[in-house]
C-alpha positions in Angstrom: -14.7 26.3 13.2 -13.9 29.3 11.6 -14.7 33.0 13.7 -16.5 35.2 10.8 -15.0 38.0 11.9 -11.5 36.4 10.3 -12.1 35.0 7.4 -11.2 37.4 5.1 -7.6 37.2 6.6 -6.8 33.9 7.0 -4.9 33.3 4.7 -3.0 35.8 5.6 -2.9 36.1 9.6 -4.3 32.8 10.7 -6.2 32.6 14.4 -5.8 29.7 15.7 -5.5 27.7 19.4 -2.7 25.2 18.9 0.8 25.9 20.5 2.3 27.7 18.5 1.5 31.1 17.0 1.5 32.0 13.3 4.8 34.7 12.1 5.3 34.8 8.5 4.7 32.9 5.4 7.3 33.0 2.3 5.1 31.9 -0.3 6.9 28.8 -1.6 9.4 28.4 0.5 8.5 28.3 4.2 6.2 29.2 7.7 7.6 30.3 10.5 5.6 29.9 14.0 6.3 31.0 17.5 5.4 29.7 21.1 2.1 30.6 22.2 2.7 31.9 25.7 -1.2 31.4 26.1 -1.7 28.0 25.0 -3.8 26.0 27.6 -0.9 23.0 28.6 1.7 24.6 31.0 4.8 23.4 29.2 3.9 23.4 26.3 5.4 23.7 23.4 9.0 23.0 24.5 9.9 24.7 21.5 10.3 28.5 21.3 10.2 28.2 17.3 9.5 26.1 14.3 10.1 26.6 10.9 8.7 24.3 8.2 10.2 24.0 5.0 8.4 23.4 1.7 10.7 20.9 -0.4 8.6 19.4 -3.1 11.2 17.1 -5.0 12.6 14.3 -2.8 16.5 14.7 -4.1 16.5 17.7 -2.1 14.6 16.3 0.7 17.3 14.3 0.7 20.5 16.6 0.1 18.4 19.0 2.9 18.8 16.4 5.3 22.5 15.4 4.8 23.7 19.2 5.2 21.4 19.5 8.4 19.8 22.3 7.1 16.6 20.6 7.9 16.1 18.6 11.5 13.4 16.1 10.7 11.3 15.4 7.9 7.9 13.7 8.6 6.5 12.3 5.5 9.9 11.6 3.2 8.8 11.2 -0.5 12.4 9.0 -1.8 11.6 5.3 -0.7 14.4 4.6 -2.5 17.1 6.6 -0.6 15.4 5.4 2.9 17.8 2.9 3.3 20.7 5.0 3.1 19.6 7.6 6.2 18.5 3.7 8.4 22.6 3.3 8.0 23.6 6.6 8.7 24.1 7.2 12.9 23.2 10.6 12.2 19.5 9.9 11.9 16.5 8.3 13.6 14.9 6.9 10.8 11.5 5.1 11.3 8.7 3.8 9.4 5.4 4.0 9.9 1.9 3.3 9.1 -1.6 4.7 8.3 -5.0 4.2 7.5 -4.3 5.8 4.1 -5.0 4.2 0.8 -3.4 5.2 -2.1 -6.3 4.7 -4.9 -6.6 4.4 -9.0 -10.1 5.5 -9.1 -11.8 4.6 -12.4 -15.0 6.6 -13.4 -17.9 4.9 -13.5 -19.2 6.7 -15.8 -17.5 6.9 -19.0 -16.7 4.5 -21.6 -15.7 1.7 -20.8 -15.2 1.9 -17.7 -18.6 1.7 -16.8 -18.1 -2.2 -17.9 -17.5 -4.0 -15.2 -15.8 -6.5 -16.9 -13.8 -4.0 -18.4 -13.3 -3.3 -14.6 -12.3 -6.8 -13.3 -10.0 -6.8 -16.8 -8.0 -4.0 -15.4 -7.8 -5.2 -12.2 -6.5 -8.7 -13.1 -3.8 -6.9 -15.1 -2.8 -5.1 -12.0 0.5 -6.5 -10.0 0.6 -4.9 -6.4 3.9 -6.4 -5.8 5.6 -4.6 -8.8 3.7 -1.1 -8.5 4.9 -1.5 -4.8 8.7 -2.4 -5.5 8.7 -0.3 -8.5 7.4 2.7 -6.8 7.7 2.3 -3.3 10.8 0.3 -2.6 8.8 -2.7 -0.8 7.8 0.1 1.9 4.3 -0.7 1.2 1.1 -3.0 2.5 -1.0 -4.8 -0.5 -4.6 -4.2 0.3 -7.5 -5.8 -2.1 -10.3 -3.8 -0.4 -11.3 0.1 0.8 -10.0 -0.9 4.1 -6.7 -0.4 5.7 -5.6 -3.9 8.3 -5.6 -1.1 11.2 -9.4 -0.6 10.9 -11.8 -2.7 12.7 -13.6 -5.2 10.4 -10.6 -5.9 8.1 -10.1 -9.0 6.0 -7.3 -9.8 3.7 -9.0 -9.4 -0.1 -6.0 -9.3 -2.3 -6.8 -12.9 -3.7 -10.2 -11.5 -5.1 -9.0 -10.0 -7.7 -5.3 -11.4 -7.8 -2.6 -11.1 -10.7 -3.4 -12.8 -13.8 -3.0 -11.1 -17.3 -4.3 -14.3 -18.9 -7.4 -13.5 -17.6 -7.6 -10.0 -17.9 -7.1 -10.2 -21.9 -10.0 -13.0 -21.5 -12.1 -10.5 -19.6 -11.5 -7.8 -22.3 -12.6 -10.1 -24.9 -15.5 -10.9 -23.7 -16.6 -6.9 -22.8 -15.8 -6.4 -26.5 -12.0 -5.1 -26.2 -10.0 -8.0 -27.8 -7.4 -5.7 -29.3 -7.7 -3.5 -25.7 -8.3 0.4 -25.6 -7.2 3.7 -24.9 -8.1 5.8 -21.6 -5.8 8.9 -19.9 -5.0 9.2 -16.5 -5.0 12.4 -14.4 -1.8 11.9 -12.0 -1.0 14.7 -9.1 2.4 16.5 -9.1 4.0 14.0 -6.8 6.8 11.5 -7.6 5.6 8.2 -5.8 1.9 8.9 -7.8 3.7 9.4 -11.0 6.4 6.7 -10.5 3.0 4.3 -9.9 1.2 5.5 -12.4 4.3 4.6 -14.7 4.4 0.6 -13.4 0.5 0.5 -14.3 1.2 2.0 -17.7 3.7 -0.9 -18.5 1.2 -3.6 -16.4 -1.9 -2.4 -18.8 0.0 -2.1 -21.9 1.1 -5.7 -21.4 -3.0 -6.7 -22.3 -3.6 -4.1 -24.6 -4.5 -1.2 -22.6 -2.6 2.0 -23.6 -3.1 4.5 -20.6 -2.1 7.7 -21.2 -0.5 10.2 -18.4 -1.7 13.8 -17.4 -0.6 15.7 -14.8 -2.9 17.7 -12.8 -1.6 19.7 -10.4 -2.9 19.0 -7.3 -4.8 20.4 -4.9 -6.4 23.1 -7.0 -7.0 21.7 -10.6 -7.1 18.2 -9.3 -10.2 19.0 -7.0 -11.8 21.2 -9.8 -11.3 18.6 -12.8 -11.7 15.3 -11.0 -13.2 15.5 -7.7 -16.0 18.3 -8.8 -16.5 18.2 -12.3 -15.4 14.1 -12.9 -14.1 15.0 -15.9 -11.5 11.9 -16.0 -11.2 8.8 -16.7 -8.4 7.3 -14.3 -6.9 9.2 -11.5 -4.6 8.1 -9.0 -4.8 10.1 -5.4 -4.1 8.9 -1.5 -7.6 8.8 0.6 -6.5 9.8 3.7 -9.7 9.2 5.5 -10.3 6.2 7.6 -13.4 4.3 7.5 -14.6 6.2 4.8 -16.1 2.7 2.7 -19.6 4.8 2.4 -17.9 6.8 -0.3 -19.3 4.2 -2.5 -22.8 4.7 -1.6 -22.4 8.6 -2.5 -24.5 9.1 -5.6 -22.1 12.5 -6.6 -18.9 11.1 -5.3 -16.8 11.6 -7.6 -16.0 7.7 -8.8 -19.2 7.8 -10.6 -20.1 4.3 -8.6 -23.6 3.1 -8.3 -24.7 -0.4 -7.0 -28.4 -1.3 -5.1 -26.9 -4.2 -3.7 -24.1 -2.7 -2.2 -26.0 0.5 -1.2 -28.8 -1.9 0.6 -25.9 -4.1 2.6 -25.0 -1.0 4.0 -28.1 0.5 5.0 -29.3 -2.6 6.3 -26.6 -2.9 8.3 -26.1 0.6 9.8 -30.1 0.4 10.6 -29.3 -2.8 12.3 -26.6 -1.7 14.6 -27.7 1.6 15.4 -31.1 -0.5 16.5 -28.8 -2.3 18.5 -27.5 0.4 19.9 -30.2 2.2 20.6 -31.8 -1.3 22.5 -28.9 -1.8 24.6 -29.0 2.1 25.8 -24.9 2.2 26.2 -22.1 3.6 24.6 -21.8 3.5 20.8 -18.6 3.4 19.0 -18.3 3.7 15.0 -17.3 0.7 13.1 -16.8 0.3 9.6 -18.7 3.5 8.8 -21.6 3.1 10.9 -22.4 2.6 14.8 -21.9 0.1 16.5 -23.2 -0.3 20.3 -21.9 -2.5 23.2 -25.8 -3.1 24.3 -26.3 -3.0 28.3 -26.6 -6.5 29.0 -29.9 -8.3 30.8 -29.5 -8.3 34.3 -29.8 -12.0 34.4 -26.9 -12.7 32.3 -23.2 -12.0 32.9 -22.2 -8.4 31.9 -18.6 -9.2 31.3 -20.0 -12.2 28.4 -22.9 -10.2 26.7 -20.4 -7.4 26.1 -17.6 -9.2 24.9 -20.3 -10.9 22.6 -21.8 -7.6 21.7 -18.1 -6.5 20.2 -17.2 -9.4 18.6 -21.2 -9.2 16.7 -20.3 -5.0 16.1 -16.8 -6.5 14.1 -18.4 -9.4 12.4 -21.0 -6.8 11.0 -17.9 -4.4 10.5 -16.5 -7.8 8.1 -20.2 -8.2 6.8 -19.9 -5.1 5.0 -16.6 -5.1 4.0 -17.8 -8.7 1.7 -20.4 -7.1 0.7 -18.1 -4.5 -1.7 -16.6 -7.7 -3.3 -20.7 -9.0 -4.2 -21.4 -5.5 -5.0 -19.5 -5.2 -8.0 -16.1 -6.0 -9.6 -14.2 -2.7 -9.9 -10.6 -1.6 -9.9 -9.0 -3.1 -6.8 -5.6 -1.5 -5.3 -2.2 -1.7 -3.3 -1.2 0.1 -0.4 2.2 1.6 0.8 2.2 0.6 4.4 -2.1 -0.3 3.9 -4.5 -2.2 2.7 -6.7 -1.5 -0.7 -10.1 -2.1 -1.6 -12.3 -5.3 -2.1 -11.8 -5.3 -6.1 -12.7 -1.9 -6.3 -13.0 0.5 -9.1 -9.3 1.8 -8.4 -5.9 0.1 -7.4 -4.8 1.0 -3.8 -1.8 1.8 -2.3 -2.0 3.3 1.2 0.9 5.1 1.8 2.2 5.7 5.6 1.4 9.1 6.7 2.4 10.8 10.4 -0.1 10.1 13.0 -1.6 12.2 15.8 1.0 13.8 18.8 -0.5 11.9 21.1 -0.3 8.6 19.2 1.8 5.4 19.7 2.3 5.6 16.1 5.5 6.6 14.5 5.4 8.9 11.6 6.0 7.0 8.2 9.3 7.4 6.4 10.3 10.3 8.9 13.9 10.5 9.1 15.1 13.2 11.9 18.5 14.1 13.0 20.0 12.3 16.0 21.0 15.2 17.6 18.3 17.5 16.6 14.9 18.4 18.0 11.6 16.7 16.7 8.3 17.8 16.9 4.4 16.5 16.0 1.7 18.3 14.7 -1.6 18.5 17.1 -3.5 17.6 14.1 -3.6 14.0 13.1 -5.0 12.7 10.3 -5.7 14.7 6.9 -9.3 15.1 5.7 -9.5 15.8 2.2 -10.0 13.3 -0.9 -6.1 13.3 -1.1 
């Protein structure tokens, strides 16, 4: 929520309620925040100060953190050089994971991508294992479906659409591509995106597919280009939201994906729970993008047995639906860092690991802080935007 009465300043003078108070802002290079002696948990924040840094290019993540200029670094973007802060007794280093997928969305809508042969082609051509130890240094979860193994519902799809080149040129053939084509990909100023985007140029290349790279700096000309206008072909960007399968039922989303079948499984099924829900005149809870209610149980029969029956039917309908984006249609499937990807999917998936909520159980991902420093969390958790 936004008070009208600030919105012109902002971006300037934030208002907010967390702990900490807003100071100054050095465009580019960092923010500086206070305590808020008037936040509402005595105690809180232990911290009188907290300055965070802005260091784009992971070498000088890296050289930040050896000369202690920095004390902790949450989300570190060098895989590669992870290993070498797990040895060093200075830091705490500690990997973590998310529901975040990290996606090669195709667009449905041009040519030929629209082809879902063309589609499954791409995805056969696509080997998780060597985007993940290519890009990634291993620290990375293959997923085959929109659906990270932390949510509710999951189900291992990664031998839908596995690893074979022999079919994807025979796939190609038969859309009317024997000799392969030529299609660009839009890729975000960050190195693990790029360095992926790189291992699927070589992997598609290897059938016949020349992809092209672009950069798009991301967020502001990403968001304008791909996500409003869809003026792309391939992109590569991390989905940060969990649960979010119903993206593919989104007529204007921005993969340009439409499918009846799919769109019906879904319906049917959130109509179905919610009935269930609405029945058993308990609690609902959301599962796999819709809700799903724990039904109050006839008096006649044990509580404790309908209700444990009621959550095992909300995660079997939770599964239902995530099978029903492999009979939907055969699109681009994915590999995650630290995640799981989507049932053969218009896009290959990554899910990188990303820092979790303060009051979590989970550690941040690749967050590397100094032993004898202080750490802190953010009182946000998980980011909402199409990155």
């Amino acid at each position: 929520m936004i008070d009208p009465r600030t919105v012109n300043t902002n971006k300037t003078s934030p208002i907010g309620t967390g702990p900490f108070k807003f100071k100054e802002w050095r465009r580019g290079d960092r923010v500086d925040l206070v305590r808020n002696p008037e936040y509402w948990q005595p105690g809180v924040p232990k911290l009188a100060s907290v300055t965070m840094r802005f260091i784009g290019d992971p070498q000088a993540q890296a050289a930040a953190l050896r000369a202690g200029d920095i004390d902790a670094f949450p989300n570190f973007a060098a895989p590669e050089l992870f290993g070498e802060f797990q040895k060093d007794a200075r830091f705490k280093a500690v990997v973590g994971v998310t529901p975040r997928k990290l996606v090669a969305a195709l667009n449905n809508q041009r040519d030929p991508l629209k082809d879902a042969g063309v589609r499954q082609a791409m995805m056969s051509a696509f080997d998780r294992k060597a985007v993940i130890d290519g890009a990634f240094s291993g620290f990375v979860t293959p997923i085959g479906s929109h659906f990270a193994p932390t949510d509710p519902g999951y189900v291992d799809l990664t031998s839908v659409w596995a690893f074979d080149p022999t079919k994807a040129r025979k796939l190609l053939a038969e859309a009317g591509y024997p000799n392969g084509f030529t299609v660009a990909i839009k890729t975000r100023q960050m190195s693990d995106t790029t360095r992926a985007a790189e291992v699927m140029q070589e992997l598609l290349a290897d059938v016949g597919i020349t992809l092209n790279m672009v950069p798009s700096e991301f967020p502001a000309k990403w968001i304008d280009e791909v996500f409003l206008k869809k003026d792309y072909e391939v992109s590569i960007i991390d989905h940060a939201e969990p649960m979010d399968i119903d993206i593919y039922s989104r007529p204007t989303y921005y993969f340009g994906y439409h499918n009846p079948k799919f769109d019906w499984r879904r319906e049917s099924h959130g109509r179905s729970i919610t009935s269930r829900a609405l029945q058993g005149g308990r609690s609902c809870s959301r599962v796999g993008g819709t809700r799903a209610g724990w039904g109050r149980p006839p008096a006649a029969i044990p509580p404790q047995f309908l209700r444990r029956n009621h959550r095992r039917t909300a995660r079997n309908d939770a599964v239902s639906v995530h099978r029903a984006t492999v009979e939907a249609a055969a699109n681009f499937g994915r590999a995650a860092p630290g995640r799981p990807p989507n049932p053969g999917r218009r896009r290959f998936v990554a899910d990188r690991p990303r820092h979790a909520p303060s009051a979590s159980n989970r550690t941040n991902p690749w967050s590397i802080t100094s032993a004898s420093g202080l750490t802190w969390e953010t009182d946000t958790g998980h980011r909402h935007n199409p990155a």
